[in-house]
C-alpha positions as CSV (number, residue, x, y, z in Angstrom):
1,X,-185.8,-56.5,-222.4
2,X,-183.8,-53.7,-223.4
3,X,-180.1,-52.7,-222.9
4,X,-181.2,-49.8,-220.6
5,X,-183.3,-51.4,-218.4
6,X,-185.2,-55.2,-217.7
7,X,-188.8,-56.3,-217.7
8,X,-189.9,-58.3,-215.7
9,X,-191.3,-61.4,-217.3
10,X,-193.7,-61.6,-214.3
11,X,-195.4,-58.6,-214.0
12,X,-193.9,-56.4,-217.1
13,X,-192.3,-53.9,-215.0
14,X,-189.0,-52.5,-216.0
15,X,-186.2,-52.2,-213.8
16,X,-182.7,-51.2,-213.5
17,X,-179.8,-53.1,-215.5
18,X,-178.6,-54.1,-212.3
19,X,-181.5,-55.2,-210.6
20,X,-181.5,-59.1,-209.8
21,X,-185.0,-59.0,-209.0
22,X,-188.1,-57.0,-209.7
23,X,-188.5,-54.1,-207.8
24,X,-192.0,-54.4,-208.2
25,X,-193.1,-58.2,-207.9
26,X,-189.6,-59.9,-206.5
27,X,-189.6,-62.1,-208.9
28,X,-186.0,-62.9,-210.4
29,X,-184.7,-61.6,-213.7
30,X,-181.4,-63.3,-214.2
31,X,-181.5,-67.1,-215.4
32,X,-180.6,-69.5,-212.6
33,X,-181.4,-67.1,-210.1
34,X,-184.2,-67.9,-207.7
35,X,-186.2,-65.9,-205.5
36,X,-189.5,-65.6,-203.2
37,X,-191.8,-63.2,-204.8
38,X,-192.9,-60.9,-202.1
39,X,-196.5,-60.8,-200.9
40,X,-196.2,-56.8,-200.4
41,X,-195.4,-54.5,-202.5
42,X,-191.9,-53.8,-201.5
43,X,-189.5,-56.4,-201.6
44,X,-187.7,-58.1,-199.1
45,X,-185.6,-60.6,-200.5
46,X,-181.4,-60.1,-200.6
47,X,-181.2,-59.1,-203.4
48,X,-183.2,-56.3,-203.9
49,X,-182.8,-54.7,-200.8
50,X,-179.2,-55.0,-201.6
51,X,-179.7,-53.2,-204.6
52,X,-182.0,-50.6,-202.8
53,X,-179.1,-50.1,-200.5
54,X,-176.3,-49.4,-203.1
55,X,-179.0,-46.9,-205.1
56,X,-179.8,-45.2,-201.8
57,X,-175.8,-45.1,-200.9
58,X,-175.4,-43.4,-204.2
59,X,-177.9,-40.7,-203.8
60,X,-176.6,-40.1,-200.0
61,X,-172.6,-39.8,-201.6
62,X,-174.5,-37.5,-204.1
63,X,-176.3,-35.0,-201.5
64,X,-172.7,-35.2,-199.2
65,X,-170.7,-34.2,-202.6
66,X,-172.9,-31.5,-203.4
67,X,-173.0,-29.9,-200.2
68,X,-169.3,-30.0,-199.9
69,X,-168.9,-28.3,-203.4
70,X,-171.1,-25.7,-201.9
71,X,-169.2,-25.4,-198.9
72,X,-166.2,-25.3,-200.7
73,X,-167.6,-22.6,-203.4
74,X,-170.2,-20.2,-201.4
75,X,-170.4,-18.5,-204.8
76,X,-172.4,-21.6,-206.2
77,X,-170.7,-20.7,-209.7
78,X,-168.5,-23.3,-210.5
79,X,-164.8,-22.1,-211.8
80,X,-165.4,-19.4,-209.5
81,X,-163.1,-18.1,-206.1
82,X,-165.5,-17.3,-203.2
83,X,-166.0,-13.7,-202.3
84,X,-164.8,-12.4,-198.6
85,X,-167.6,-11.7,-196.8
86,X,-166.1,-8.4,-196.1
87,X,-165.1,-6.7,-199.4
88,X,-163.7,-3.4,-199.1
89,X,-164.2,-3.2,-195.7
90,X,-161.3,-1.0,-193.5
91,X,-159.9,-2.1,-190.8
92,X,-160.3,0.3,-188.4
93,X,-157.5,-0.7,-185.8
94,X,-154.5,0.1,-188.9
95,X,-156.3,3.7,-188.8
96,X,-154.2,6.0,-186.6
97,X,-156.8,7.6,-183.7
98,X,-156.4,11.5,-182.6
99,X,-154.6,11.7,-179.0
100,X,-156.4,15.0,-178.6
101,X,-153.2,16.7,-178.5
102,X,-152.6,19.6,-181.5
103,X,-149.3,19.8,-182.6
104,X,-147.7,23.7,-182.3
105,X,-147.2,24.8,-185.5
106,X,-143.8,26.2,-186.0
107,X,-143.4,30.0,-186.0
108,X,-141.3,31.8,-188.7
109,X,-138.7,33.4,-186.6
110,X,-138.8,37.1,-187.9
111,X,-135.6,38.7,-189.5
112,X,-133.1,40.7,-187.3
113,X,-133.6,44.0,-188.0
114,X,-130.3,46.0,-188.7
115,X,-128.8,48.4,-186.5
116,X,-129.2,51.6,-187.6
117,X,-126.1,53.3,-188.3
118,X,-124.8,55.9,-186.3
119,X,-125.2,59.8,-186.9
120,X,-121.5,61.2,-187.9
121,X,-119.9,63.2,-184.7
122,X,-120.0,66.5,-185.9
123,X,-121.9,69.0,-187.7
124,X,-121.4,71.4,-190.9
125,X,-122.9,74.9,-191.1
126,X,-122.9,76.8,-194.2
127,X,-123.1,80.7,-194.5
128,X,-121.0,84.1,-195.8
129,X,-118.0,84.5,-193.3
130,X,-117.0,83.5,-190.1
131,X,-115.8,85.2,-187.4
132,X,-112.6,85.1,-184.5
133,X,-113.7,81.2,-183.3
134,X,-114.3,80.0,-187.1
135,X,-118.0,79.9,-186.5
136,X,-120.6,81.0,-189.5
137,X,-122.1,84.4,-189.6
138,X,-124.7,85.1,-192.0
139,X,-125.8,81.3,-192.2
140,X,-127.2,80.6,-195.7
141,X,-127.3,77.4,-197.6
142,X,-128.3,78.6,-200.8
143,X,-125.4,80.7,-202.9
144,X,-125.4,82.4,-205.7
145,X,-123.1,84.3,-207.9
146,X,-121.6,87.2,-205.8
147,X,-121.9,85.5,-202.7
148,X,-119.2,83.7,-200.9
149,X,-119.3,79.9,-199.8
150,X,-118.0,79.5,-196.3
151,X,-118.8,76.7,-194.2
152,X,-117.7,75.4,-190.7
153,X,-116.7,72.0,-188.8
154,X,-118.1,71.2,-185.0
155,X,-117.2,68.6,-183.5
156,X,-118.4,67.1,-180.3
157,X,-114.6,66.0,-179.3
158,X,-111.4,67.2,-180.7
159,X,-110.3,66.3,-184.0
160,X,-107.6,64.4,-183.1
161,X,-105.7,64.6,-186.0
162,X,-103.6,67.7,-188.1
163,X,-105.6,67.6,-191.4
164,X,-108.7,66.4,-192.5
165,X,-110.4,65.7,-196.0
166,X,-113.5,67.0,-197.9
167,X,-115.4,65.4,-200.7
168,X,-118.9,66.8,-202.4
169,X,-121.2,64.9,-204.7
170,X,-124.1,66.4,-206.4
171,X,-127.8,65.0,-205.2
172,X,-130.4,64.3,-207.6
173,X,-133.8,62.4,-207.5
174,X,-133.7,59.3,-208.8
175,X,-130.1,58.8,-209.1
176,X,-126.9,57.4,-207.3
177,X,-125.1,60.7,-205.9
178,X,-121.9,62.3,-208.2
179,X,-118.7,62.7,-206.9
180,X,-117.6,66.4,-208.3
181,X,-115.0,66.7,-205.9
182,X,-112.8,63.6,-204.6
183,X,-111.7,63.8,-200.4
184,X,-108.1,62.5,-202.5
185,X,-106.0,65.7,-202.9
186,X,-108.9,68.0,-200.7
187,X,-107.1,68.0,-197.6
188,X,-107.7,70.7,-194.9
189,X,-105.3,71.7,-191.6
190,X,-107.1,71.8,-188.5
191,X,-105.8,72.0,-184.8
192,X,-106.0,68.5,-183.5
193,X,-106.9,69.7,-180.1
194,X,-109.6,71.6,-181.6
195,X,-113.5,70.4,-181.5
196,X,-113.8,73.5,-184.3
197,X,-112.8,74.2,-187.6
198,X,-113.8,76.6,-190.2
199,X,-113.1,77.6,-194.0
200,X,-113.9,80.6,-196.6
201,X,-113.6,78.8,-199.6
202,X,-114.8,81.3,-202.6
203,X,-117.5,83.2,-204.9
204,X,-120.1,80.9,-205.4
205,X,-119.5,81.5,-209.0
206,X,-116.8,79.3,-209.4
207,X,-118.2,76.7,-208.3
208,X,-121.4,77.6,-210.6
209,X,-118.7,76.9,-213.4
210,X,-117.2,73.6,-212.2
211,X,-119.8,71.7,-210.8
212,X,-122.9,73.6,-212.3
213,X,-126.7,74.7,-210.3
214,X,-128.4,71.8,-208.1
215,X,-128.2,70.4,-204.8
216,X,-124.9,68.6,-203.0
217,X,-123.8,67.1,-200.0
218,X,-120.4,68.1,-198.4
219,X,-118.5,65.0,-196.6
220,X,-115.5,65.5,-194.0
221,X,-113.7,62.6,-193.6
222,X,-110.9,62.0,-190.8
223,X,-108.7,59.2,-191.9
224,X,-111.5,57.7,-194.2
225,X,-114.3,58.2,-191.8
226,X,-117.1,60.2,-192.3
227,X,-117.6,62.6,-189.7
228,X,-120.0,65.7,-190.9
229,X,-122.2,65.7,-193.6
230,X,-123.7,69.1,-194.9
231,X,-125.7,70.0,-197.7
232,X,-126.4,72.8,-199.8
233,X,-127.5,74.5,-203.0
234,X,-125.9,76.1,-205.5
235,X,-128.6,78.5,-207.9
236,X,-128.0,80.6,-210.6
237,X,-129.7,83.8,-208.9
């Protein structure tokens, strides 16, 4: 007999520590213990079916503890948390779903386009000389020396005032206008009943020597206002 297991003294079989009988012959391995040997091959005394019992109630606890470990771990890897059995996958119902409807876009609204600004009242002609109602004769917007610069005032309504002002700035392309002449100090009478107004100023060659050969634009002003703009030229010959 070893300390793992017991022979039988009967037939020579070994059995468990724990056995009190043979498992193979029934006959009892423990001094003062007395039993039938069985006349089959399995035995059927107490004793060893009890311990039959107890070694199939610990393979049973052993089958229930494994399957509920399994349960309890689908993964079967010990240590382990068990997977979802959906990884990754949406749920559709958080998704918002199209109502069919399409939202109007917004429309830039387009900028107001400015006014345009009024054309000035009246009207300036340019020529040689005037005659009895102050109106041009010889019209001519081009002088030269010799020549002399006369130019005239309509007005659709009367001027509504005694005097009236004058300033000229010289044109050229590409850059802001020149004031030669300021409307401060280049006052002119005119009838304030009057729609009509005209002036013989001088020989073109003066103003040749002030102001010098190019284009201009001739601004009457009543009381600040613009109202007649005229242009012309002034050319050496």
């Amino acid at each position: 007999m070893t300390g793992e297991s017991l022979e039988c003294f009967n037939c020579g079989r070994s059995n468990p520590p724990w056995a009190q009988v043979c498992r193979n012959c029934g006959a009892p391995l423990r001094p003062g213990h007395t039993a039938t040997v069985p006349s089959g091959p399995i035995p059927t005394d107490r004793d060893s079916l009890i311990s039959m019992l107890a070694a199939l109630a610990a393979i049973a606890g052993a089958v229930l503890l494994g399957a509920f470990l399994a349960n309890a771990n689908p993964s079967g890897i010990a240590g382990q948390s068990p997977l979802p059995s959906l990884i990754g996958s949406p749920d559709l119902s958080l998704v918002p779903q199209p109502t069919g409807s399409v939202p109007a876009v917004p429309t830039a609204t387009p900028a107001a386009t400015p006014a345009p600004t009024p054309p000035p009242p009246g009207t300036v002609a340019f020529g040689h000389g005037l005659d009895g109602q102050l109106m041009i004769v010889e019209p001519d917007d081009v002088f030269t020396p010799g020549e002399t610069f006369a130019h005239a005032v309509t007005m659709q309504e009367p001027f509504g005032v005694p005097q009236i002002a004058e300033q000229v700035v010289r044109l050229r392309e590409g850059a802001d206008p020149e004031e030669v002449q300021p409307a401060e100090g280049n006052t002119l009478g005119v009838d304030p009943n009057s729609a009509q107004a005209g002036f013989i100023c001088c020989d073109a060659v003066q103003l040749l020597e002030a102001w010098g050969a190019g284009q201009y634009e001739l601004r009457v002003l009543r009381e600040g206002e613009v109202i007649a703009v005229g242009r012309f030229e002034l050319a050496e010959g």
